[in-house]
C-alpha positions in Angstrom: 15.4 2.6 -0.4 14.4 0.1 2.5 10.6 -0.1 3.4 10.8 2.2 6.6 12.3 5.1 4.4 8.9 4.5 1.6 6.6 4.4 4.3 7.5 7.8 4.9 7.4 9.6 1.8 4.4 6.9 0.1 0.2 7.9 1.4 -2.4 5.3 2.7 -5.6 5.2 1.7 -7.1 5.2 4.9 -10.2 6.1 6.9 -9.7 9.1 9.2 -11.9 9.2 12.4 -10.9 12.3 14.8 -13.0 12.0 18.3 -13.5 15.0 20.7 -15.0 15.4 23.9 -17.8 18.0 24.9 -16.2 20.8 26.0 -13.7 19.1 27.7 -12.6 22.7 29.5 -14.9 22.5 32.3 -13.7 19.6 34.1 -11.5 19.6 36.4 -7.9 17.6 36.7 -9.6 14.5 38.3 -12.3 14.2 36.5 -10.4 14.8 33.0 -8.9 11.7 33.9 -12.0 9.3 34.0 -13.5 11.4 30.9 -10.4 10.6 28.8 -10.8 6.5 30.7 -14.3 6.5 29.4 -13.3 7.6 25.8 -11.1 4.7 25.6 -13.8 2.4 27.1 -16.0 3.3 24.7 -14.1 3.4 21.0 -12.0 0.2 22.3 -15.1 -1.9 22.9 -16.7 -0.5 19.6 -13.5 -2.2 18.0 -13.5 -5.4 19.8 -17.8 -5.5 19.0 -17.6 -4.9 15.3 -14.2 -7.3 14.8 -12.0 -4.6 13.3 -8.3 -5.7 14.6 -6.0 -3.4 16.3 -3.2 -3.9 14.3 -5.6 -2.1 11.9 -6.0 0.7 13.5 -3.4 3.7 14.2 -4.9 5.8 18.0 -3.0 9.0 18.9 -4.3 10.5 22.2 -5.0 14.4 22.0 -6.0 15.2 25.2 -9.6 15.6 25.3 -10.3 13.0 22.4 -8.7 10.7 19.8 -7.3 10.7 16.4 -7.6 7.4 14.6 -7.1 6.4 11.1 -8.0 2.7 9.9 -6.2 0.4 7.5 -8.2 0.3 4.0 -8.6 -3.1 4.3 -11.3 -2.8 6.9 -14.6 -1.6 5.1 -15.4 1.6 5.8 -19.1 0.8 6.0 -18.6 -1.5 8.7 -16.8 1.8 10.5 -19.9 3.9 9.4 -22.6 0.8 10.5 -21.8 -1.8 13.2 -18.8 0.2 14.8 -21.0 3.5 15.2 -23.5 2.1 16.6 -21.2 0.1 19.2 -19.8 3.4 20.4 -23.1 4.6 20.5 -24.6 1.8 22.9 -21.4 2.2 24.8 -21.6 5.9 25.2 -25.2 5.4 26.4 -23.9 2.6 28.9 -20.8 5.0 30.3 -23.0 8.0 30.6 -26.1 6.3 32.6 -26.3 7.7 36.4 -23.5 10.5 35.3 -24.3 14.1 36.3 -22.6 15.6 33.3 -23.0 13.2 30.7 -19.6 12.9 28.1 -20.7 13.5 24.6 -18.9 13.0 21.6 -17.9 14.7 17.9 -17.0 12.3 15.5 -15.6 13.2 12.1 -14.5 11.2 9.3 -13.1 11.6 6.2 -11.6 8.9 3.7 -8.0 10.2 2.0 -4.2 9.8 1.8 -2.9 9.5 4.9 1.2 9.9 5.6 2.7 8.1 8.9 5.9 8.3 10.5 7.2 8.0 14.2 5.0 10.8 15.8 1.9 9.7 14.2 -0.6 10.8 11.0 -0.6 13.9 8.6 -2.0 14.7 5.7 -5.3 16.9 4.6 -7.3 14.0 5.1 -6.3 14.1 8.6 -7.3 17.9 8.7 -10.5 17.7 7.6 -11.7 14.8 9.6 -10.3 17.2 12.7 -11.7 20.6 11.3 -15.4 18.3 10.7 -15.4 17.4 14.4 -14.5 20.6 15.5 -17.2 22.4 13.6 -19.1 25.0 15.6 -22.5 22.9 13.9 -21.5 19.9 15.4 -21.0 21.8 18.9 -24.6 22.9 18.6 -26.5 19.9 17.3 -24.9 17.8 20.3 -26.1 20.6 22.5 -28.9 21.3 21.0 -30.3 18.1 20.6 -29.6 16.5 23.7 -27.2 13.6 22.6 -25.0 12.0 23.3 -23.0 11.6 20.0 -22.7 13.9 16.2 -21.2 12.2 13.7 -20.1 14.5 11.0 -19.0 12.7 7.5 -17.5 15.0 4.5 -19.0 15.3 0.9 -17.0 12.3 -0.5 -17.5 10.1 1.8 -21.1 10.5 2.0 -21.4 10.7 -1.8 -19.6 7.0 -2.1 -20.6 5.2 0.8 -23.2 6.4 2.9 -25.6 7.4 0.3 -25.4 3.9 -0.8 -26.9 2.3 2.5 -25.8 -0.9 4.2 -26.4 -2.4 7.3 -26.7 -0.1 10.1 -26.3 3.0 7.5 -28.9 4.9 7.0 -28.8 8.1 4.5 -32.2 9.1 5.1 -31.0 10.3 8.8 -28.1 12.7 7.5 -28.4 16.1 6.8 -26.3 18.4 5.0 -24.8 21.8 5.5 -22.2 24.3 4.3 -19.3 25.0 6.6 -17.5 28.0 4.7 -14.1 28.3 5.7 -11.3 31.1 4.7 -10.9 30.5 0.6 -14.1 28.1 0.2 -16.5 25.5 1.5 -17.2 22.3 2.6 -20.2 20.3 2.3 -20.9 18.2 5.5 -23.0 15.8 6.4 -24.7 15.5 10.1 -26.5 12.1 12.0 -27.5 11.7 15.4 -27.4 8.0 15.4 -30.8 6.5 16.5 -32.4 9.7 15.8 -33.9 11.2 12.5 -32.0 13.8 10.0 -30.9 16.4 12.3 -32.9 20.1 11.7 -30.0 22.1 10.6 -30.3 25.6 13.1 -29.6 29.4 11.8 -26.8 30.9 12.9 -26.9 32.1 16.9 -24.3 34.5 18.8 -21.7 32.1 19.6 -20.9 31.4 23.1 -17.2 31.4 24.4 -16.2 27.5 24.3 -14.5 26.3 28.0 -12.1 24.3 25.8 -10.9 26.5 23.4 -7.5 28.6 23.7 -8.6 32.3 23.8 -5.8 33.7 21.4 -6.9 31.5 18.5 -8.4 33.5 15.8 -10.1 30.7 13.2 -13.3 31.5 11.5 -15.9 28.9 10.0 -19.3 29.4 8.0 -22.2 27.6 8.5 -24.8 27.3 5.9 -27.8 24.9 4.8 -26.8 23.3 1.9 -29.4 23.9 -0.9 -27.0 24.5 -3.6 -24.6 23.2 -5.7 -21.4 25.2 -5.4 -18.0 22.8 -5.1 -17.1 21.3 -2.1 -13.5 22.8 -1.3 -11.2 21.1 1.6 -9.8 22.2 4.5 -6.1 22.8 5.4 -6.1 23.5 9.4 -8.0 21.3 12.1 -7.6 23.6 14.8 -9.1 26.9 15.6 -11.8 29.0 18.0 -15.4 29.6 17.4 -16.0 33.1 16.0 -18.6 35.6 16.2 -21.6 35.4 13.9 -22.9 37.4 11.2 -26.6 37.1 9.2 -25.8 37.1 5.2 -28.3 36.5 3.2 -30.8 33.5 3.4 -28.4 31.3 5.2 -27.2 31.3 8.6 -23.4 31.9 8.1 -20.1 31.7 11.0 -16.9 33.6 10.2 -13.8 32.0 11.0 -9.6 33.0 9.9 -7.3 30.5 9.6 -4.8 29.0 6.9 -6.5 26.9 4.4 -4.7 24.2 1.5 -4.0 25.8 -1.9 -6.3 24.4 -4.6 -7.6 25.7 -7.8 -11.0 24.8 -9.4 -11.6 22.1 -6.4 -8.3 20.3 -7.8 -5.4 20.4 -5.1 -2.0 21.0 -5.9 -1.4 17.6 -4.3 -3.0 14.0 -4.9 -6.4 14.9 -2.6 -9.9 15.7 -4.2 -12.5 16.3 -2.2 -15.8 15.0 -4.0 -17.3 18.3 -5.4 -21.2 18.3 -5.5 -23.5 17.5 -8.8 -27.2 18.2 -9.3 -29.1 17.3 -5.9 -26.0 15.4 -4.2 -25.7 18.3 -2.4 -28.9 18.7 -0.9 -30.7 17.3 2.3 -31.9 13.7 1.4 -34.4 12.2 3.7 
């Protein structure tokens, strides 16, 4: 078998960073244009800033964002520390003296990542998307004001950004249950420069400019105070869908297909990091 022929049937250990714009829907041709210009801008110079080299790093365009995945020879902290906060300060440079400022939803996720001529796959990949997608992540960003969410999943919170390091700080993450169609994910939220980020009770959902109106996802949205296992996610795309109040937690119902896994073990080589004792809860 030559090495083209492996590549393709053989996973990388990668970090998996999916970008999206702020609903992205409401502008118009031209100025989708310099939006999508200003993404670039901004995640390029992060790169360049905090030394991480291109041949490194796998970019697909999607449209209205970006979905990258990053060589496991780069650190992931230094993707976490220096290189978020580069595409922070160069958000905050683009958007100064914009009407509509462009803000960001980062997610990232650490797994097996497959590659072949058309780009990245893999659940890894998923998650990362369905993390920046999140209705949560759509409200903190409004909510808040900012500019950028970054959204990390259980794992990779539990083995790197728990830990610290420079320009990673734990103490401003907060955690909260995003319940999908067979199970949950834990997920962790940061507002760079800002403190932990309040996690808000469920509201009626608006209708989202850039979502398709005949998709038909659901996703749950709860504080995470307990210590249930943290299940993946199979699908990255879907539509926000209405809300319902059960129980103590605010909660978001979402359809959609999900990966097949049994006692937070998938049927294929990905574990998500399932939740022990307080990992699970808010720290900070």
């Amino acid at each position: 078998m030559d090495h083209d022929a492996m590549d393709l049937t053989e996973a990388r250990y990668e970090l998996v960073i999916s970008v999206d714009a702020r609903r992205s829907g409401e502008y118009d041709d031209v100025d989708k244009q310099r939006m999508r210009e200003r993404i670039y801008r901004v995640l390029e110079a992060a790169f360049t800033h905090a030394k991480v080299a291109r041949d490194a790093v796998h970019m697909e365009d999607r449209g209205d964002g970006v979905l990258l995945s990053v060589a496991g020879r780069i650190a992931v902290t230094r993707l976490l520390g220096l290189w978020m906060v580069e595409v922070h300060e160069n958000l905050r440079d683009e958007n100064r003296g914009l009407r509509v400022p462009l803000g960001l939803r980062v997610g990232m996720h650490v797994g097996p990542v497959r590659h072949d001529g058309r780009g990245i796959s893999g659940r890894a990949v998923d998650l990362a998307c369905r993390l920046a997608d999140s209705p949560l992540a759509r409200r903190l960003l409004d909510a808040e004001r900012a500019d950028l969410v970054l959204v990390t999943s259980q794992s990779l919170y539990e083995d790197v950004v728990s830990s610290g390091g420079k320009f990673i700080e734990p103490a401003h993450y907060s955690s909260a249950r995003l319940e999908l169609k067979e199970g949950e994910v834990t997920a962790w939220f940061h507002l760079p420069g800002r403190p932990a980020p309040e996690i808000p009770a469920a509201a009626p959902a608006a209708p989202d400019a850039d979502r398709a109106d005949d998709v038909d996802d659901t996703r749950d949205v709860n504080d995470a105070g307990g210590g249930d296992d943290a299940r993946d996610a199979d699908d990255p795309h879907g539509a926000d869908g209405e809300d319902r109040a059960d129980g103590p937690g605010a909660r978001y119902t979402v359809h959609g297909d999900m990966s097949q896994h049994s006692d937070n073990v998938y049927q294929q080589p990905v574990h998500i990091g399932r939740i022990t004792g307080d990992a699970g809860r808010r720290k900070g």
